[in-house]
C-alpha positions in Angstrom: 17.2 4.3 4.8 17.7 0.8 4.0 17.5 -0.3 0.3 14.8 -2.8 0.8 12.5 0.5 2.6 13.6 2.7 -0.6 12.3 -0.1 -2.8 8.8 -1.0 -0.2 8.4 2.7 -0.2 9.0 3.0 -4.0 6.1 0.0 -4.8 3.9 1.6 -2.3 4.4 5.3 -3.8 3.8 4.0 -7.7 0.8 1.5 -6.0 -1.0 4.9 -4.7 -0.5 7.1 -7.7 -1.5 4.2 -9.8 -4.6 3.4 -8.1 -5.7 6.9 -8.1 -5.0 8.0 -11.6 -7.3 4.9 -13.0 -9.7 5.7 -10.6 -9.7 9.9 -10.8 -8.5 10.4 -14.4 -9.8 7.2 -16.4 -10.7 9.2 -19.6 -7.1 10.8 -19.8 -4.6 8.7 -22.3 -1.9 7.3 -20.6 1.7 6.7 -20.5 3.0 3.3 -20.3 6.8 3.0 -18.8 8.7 1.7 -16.5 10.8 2.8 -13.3 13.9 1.4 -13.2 14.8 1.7 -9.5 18.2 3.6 -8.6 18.8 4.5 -4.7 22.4 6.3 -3.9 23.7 5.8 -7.3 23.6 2.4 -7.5 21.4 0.6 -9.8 18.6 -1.9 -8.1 17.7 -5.3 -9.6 14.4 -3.3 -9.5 11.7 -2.4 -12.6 8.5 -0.8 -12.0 5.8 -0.9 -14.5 3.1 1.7 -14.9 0.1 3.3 -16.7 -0.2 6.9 -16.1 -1.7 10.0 -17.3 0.7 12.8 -17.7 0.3 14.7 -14.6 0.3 11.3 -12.6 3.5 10.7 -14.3 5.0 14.1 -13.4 4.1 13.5 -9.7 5.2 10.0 -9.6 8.4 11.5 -11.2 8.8 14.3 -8.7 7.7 12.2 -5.6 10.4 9.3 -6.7 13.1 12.2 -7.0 12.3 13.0 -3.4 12.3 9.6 -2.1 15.4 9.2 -3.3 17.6 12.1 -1.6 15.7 11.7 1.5 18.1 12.7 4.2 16.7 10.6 6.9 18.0 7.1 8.2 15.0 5.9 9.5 12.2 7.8 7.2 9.6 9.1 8.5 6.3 9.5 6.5 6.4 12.6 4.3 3.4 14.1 6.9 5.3 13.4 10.3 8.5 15.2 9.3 10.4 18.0 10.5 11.3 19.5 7.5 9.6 17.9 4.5 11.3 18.8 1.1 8.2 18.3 -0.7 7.1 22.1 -2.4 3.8 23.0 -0.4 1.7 22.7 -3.7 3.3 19.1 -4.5 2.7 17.7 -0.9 -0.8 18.8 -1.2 -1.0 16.8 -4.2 0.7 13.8 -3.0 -1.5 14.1 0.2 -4.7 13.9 -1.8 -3.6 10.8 -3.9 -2.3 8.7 -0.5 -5.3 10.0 1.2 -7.8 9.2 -1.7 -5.8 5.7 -2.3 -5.2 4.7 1.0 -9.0 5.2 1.9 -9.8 2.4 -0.8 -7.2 0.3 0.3 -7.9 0.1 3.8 -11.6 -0.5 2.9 -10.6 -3.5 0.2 -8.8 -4.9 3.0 -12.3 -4.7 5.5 -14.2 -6.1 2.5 -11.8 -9.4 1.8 -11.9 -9.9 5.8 -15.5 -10.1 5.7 -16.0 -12.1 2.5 -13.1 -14.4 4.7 -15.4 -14.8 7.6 -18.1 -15.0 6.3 -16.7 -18.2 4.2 -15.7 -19.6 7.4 -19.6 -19.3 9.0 -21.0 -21.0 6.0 
């Protein structure tokens, strides 16, 4: 995988886990770091900020790890491959944050288009 997919798939991974620990465990304290990106050993010009409780952390953690040794040229998403590396109990995990996360997202997006056209009627 290109370095520019490791770091789109790196922001995308910490975007998901982010948005779903301040949404599913907002009463936990939380861990404030950063990420500084690394893909084959070589450092990126790349920092990620985040605010996480410690399980999110550990996931983000082990779900970075993962992204980073991933075998594949062109990468496939973690639920479309062949032979996922992801532990079963870790991919069910990561499942239920993109699946939780990506739900929102998709309906922020519906909701801005509609505020959008809505604009343009008036």
């Amino acid at each position: 995988m290109s370095e520019d997919k490791f770091i789109h798939d790196s922001k995308t991974l910490l975007k998901f886990i982010q948005y779903y620990c301040e949404h599913k465990h907002e009463n936990e304290s939380k861990v404030h770091d950063t990420l500084k990106l690394s893909y084959e050993n070589n450092s990126l010009d790349v920092t990620l900020e985040y605010s996480l409780c410690k399980e999110c952390e550990k996931t983000l953690s082990y779900s970075y790890t993962k992204l980073q040794v991933c075998p594949h040229e062109v990468k496939p998403s973690c639920r479309k491959c062949d032979d996922p590396c992801y532990d079963k109990k870790e991919w069910k995990l990561l499942a239920k944050i993109m699946k939780y996360s990506g739900m929102r997202f998709g309906l922020l997006k519906i909701k801005k288009l509609f505020k959008l056209t809505g604009k343009n009627n008036d």
